[in-house]
N, C-alpha and C positions, 0 to 999 in steps of 0.2 A: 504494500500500500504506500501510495507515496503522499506525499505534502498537498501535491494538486488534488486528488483524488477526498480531502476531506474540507479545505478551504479553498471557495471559488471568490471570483473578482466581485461579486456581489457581497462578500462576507471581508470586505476589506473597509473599514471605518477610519477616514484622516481626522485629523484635530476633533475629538470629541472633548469636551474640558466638564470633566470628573471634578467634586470639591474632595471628595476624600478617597481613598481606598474602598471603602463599605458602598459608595457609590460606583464609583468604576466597576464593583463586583453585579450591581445590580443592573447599570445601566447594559452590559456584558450579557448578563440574563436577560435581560426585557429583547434584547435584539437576536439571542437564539431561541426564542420562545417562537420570536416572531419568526423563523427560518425551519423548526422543527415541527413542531407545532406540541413542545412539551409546555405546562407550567413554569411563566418565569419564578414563580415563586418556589416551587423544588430546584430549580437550576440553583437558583439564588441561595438557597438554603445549603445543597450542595456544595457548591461554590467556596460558602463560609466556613463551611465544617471543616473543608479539606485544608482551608489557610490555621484554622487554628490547630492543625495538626504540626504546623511550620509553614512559613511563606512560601510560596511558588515563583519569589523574584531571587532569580538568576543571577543576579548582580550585573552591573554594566548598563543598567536603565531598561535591562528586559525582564518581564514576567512570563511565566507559562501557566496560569490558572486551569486546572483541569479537574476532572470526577468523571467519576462513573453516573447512568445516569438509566435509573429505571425507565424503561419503554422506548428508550431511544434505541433505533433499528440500526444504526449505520453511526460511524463517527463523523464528526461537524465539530469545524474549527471556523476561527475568526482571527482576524489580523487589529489591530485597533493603534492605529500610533496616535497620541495626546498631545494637544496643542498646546500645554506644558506638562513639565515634569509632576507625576505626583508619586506622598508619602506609600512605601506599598511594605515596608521593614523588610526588603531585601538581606540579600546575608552581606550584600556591601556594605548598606545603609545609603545607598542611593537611591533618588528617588527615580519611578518608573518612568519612561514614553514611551517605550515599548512593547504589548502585551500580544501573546496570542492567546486566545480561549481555546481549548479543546475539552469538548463531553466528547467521553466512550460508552458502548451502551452497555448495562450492568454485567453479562456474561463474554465479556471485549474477549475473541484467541487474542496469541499474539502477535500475528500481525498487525490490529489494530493498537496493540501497546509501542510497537516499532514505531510510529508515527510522531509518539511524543519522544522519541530517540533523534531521529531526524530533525524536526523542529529545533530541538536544543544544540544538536550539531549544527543547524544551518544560523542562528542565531549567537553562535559563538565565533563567527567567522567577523571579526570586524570591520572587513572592507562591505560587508552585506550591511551588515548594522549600520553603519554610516551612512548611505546609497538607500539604505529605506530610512531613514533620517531626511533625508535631501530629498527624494522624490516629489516628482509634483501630481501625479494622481496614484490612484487605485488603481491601474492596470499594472502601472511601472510599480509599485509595488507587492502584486501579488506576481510579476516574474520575478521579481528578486527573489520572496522569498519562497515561489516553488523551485528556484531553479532553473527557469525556466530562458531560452536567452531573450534578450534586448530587441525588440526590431529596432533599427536604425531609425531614427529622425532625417537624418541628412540623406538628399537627393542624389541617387547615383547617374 
């Protein structure tokens, strides 16, 4: 399973401005709810439980927020970069603009556990992190971070 295969260009969210951590988890939820057709309120719930187990930021101003997620059939991911930094208690203690959401459905093989491997490998690659920093839409950033290459801008 790859990157592409669970987050498409439509699940790519630029500058959304979160006030808090508890927000960003929620507002995360309301827009996979609306893509899956689960309870944002079980996402949400989920969501929280998994962070008070230990945060999901990465360090380096990236999160990976994820659960498992009763009745969800297939895994679904989201890209979200914030239009500022926020507090998320990474294990840097930096704060986040980085996030991707990934729900697996409660009985995930592991294939679909491969997925958040990938992710965090491809989000550890700094010249990617930067380049979805910079981009200027949601296409250019869902090739970044599926992998996927660049079409050219420039006229051959």
């Amino acid at each position: 399973m790859e990157i592409s295969d669970v987050i498409s260009v439509e699940d790519v969210v630029l500058d959304l401005r979160p006030e808090s951590k508890t927000r960003l988890l929620k507002a995360l939820a309301a827009h996979a709810a609306r893509r899956t057709g689960c309870p944002a309120a079980e996402i949400s719930s989920m969501l929280a439980a998994r962070e008070k187990l230990g945060s999901t930021g990465l360090g380096q101003g990236v999160a990976i927020p994820h659960s498992r997620l009763r009745g969800l059939q297939t895994p679904y991911g989201a890209f979200v970069r914030l239009a500022a930094p926020c507090a998320f208690e990474a294990i840097d203690d930096r704060d986040v603009d980085l996030v991707v959401l990934l729900l697996l459905p409660e009985a995930s093989p592991q294939e679909h556990l491969n997925v958040l491997a990938k992710i965090a490998r491809r989000l550890r690659d700094v010249e990617v992190v930067a380049s979805l920093r910079k981009a200027g839409d949601a296409a250019t950033c869902h090739r970044l971070l599926t992998d996927q290459p660049l079409k050219s801008s420039a006229a051959a």
